[in-house]
Structure formats: structure tokens, C-alpha cells
C-alpha distance (Angstrom), angle and dihedral (degrees) to the residues before:
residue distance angle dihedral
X1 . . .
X2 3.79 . .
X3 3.74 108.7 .
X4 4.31 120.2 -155.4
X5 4.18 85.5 -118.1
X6 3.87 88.6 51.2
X7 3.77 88.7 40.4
X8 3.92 93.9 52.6
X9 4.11 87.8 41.2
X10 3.45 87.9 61.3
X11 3.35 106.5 42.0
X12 4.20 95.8 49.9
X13 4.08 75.3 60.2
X14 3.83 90.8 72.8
X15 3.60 111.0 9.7
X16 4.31 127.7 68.9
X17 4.06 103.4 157.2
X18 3.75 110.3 106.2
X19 4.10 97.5 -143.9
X20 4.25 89.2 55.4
X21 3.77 90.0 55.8
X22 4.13 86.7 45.5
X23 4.28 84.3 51.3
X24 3.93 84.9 50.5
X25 3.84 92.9 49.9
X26 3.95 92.6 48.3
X27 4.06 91.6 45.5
X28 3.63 92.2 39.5
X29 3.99 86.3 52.7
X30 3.61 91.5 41.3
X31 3.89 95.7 55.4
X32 3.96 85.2 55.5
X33 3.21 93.5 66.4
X34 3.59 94.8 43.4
X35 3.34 92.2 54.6
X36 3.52 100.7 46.9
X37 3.68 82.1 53.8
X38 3.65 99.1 63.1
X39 3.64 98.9 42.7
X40 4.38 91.5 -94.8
X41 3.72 139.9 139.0
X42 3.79 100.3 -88.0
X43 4.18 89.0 -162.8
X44 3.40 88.1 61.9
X45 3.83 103.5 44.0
X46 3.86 94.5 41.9
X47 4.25 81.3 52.0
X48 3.77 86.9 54.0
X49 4.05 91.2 46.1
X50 3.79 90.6 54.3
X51 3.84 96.2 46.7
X52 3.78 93.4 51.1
X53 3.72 107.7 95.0
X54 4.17 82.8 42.0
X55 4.12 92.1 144.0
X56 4.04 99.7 22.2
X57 3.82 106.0 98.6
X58 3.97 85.7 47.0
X59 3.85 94.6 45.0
X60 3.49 114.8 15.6
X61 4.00 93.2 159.0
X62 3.78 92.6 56.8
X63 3.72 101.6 29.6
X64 3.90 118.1 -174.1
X65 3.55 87.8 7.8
X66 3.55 89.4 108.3
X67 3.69 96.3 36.8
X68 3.60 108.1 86.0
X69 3.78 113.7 68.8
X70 4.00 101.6 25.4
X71 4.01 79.1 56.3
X72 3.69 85.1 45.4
X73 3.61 94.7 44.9
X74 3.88 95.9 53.6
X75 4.05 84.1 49.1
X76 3.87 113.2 -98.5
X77 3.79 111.4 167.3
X78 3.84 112.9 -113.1
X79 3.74 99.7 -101.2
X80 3.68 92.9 45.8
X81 3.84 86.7 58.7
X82 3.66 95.5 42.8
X83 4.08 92.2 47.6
X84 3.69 87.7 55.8
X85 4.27 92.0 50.5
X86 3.64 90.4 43.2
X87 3.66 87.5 55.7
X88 4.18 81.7 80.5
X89 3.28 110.6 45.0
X90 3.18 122.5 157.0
X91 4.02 95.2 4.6
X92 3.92 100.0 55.9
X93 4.05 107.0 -3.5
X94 3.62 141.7 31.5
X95 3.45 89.8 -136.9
X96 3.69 108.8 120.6
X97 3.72 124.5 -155.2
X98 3.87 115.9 -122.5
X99 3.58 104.0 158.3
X100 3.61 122.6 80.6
X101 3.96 87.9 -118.0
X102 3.63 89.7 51.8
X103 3.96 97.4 41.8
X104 4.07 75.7 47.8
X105 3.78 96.1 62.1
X106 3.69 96.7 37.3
X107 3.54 87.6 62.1
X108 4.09 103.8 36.3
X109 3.94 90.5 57.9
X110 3.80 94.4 77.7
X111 3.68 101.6 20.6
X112 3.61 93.5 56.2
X113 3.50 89.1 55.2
X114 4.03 104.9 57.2
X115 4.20 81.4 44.5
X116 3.66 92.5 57.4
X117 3.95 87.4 46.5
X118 3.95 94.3 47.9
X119 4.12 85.8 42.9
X120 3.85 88.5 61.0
X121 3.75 106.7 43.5
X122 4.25 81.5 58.0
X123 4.26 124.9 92.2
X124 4.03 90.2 -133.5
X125 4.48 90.7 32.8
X126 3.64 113.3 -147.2
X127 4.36 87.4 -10.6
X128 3.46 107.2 93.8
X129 3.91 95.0 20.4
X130 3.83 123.7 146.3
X131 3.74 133.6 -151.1
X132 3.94 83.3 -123.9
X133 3.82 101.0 50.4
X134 4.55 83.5 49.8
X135 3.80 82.5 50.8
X136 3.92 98.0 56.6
X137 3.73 81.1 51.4
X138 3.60 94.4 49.6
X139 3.72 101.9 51.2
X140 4.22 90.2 49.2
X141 3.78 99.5 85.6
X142 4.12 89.3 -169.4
X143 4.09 81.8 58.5
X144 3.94 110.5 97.4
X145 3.97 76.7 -23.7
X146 4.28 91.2 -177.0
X147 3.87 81.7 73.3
X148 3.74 108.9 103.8
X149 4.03 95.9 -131.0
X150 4.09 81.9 -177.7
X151 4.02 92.2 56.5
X152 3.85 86.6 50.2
X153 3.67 92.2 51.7
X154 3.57 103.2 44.9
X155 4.08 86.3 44.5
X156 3.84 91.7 59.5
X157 3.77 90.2 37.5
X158 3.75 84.2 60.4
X159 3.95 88.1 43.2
X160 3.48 93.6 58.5
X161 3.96 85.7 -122.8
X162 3.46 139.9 115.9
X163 3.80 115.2 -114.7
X164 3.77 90.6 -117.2
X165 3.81 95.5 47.9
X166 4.07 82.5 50.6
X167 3.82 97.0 44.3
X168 3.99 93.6 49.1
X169 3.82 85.1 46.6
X170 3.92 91.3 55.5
X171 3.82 93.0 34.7
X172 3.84 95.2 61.5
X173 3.68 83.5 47.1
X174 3.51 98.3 56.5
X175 3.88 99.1 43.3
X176 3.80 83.7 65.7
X177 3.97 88.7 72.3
X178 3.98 106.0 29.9
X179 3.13 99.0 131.9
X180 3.88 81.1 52.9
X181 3.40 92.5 54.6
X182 3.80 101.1 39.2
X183 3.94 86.6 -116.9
X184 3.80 92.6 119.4
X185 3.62 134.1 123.4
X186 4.27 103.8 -62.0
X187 3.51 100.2 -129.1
């Protein structure tokens, strides 16, 4: 089972730019929550939330189509590999997420990103944030607008959730590692 040390190994194997280990951090946060949510090992989803841009900074044009047998190769189990392809569906793979860890990190990828965005334009970050304040944020596409509000959508269609039930979910999560995630209080 992938571990969050193996996960971190790996991914300093393929990745260098600062901002795509920050996106791990918040995803890898995110996926916590999630998990705790649904009853889950939180270890091992936050691992998988790391791992899941594994080949992007080397291939961004053909992202995770150079994920699935060097992951395999250094031993991931199958549904780790296929929770980190599903992850793209319907951008970059076919691979469509089915499990709730899968439907989990289909929908964290975006949403984490217009959360770290709202965190930063507050005094006290991510601290003191509220589902309502991320939901202002949400509903202005020109907000954080390279954040595929669709993806998010159909992610906590596929959930069963509301986006704001899944945002407060990953928002809790994240304020547990702000400093982490440079969403802290600015001083």
C-alpha cells in the first residue's frame, strides 16, 4: 500500500516546480478529508493525492500517459494506479472513476484549487475560512477562472454531494496544514 513517504519519494523523481508540489499538498490534504468522510484510511488517500500529477511537470501535453507502468514498475497496487488515471477523465484519460476514492480525486483537483485562491486573498488565509465565503468564489467564473467549475460539478454529482457539502469537507481538511500550504494567517 502506497505510503505518503513513498508517495513524496516518488514524486521528487519527476517533479522540480515549487507551485506543483503546493497543488500536491492541497489535494493530498483534500483527500484526507475525503476520506475521513467516508469512513477510509486517510494515510492512504492523502498518499494517492500527492502521487497524482506523478508524470505532469515532465509531460504536461500528454498527462498520465506516462503514468501507468513506471507507477507500476516501482509497485503501486492496481487501484492506486487506476485512482490516479481516473483523476482525468474525460480531459486526459478514459479512465473513469467509480470508487469513492476515485470519484474523490476527480473532484478535489479543481476544487482545491479555487479554495487555495479564496484562502490567499483572506488576512487569516485558509484560518478563519467559511463554506460561504469558497462559495462566492465558486459561483464567479472570472474567479481562479483555470478551475474547471464543470469537473467540480460533475465530481460531486458522482459523489452524491453537493459542492458546498464537498468544499466544507475539504476546507476543514486543509486548514489542518496551512502553514503547509502557505494559506496561513499573512502576517
Amino acid at each position: 500500500m502506497l505510503t505518503l513517504d513513498r508517495a513524496k519519494e516518488l514524486l521528487s523523481t519527476t517533479t522540480t516546480e515549487e507551485h506543483l508540489f503546493l497543488h500536491a499538498k492541497n489535494v493530498m490534504a483534500a483527500m484526507g478529508g475525503l476520506a475521513k468522510h467516508f469512513g477510509e484510511d486517510e494515510q492512504h488517500w492523502m498518499a494517492i493525492g500527492y502521487l497524482h500529477d506523478y508524470d505532469y511537470e515532465q509531460h504536461p501535453d500528454e498527462h498520465l500517459q506516462h503514468t501507468e507502468q513506471p507507477l507500476r514498475d516501482v509497485g503501486l497496487q492496481e487501484e492506486e494506479i487506476r485512482a490516479i488515471l481516473a483523476h482525468g477523465y474525460g480531459l486526459c484519460s478514459d479512465v473513469e472513476p467509480l470508487t469513492p476514492m476515485e470519484k474523490s480525486l476527480f473532484t478535489v483537483d479543481e476544487l482545491t484549487g479555487i479554495i487555495q485562491a479564496a484562502a490567499r486573498m483572506r488576512p487569516a488565509g485558509i484560518t478563519d475560512m467559511e463554506v460561504s465565503s469558497f462559495m462566492k468564489k465558486f459561483k464567479d467564473k472570472k474567479f481562479a477562472a483555470k478551475c474547471n467549475r464543470e469537473v467540480i460539478r460533475q465530481g460531486c454529482d458522482m459523489l452524491g454531494m453537493e459542492v458546498r457539502d464537498v468544499a466544507a469537507i475539504c476546507i476543514e481538511a486543509m486548514k489542518a496544514y496551512a502553514e503547509e500550504l502557505q494559506l496561513g494567517p499573512k502576517e
